[in-house]
C-alpha positions, -999 to 999 in steps of 0.1 A, spaced: -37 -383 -240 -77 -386 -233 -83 -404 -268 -70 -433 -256 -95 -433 -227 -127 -454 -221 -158 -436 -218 -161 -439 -182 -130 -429 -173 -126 -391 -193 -120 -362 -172 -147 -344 -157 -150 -309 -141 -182 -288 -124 -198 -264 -144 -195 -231 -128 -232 -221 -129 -252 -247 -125 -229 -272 -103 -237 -303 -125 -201 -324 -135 -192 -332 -167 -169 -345 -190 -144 -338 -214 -156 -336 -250 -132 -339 -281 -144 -306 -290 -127 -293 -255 -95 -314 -268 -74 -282 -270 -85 -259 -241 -101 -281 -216 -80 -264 -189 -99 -230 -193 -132 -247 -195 -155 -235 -174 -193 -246 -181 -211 -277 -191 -233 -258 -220 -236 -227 -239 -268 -221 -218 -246 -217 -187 -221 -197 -201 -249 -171 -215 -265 -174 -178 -232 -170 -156 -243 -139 -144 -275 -148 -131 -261 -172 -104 -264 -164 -69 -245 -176 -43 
């Protein structure tokens, strides 16, 4: 499905803690519907957000 995509046109989402977009990664190929954040960094820090 995405593999067969150009660079510029891959999938992107907004991370969750720091509001930045971006995109899919082949490491995300088999559960990029439950990712969530852009980095480890913002996962670790998810509960320091305030909003």
């Amino acid at each position: 499905m995405v593999a067969s995509q150009k660079k510029g046109q891959l999938p992107t989402k907004i991370c969750a803690t720091c509001g930045l977009s971006f995109e899919y990664r082949k490491k995300w190929r088999n559960n990029w519907a439950e990712v969530k954040y852009c980095s480890e960094k913002c996962q670790r820090n998810k509960k320091a957000v305030s909003s």
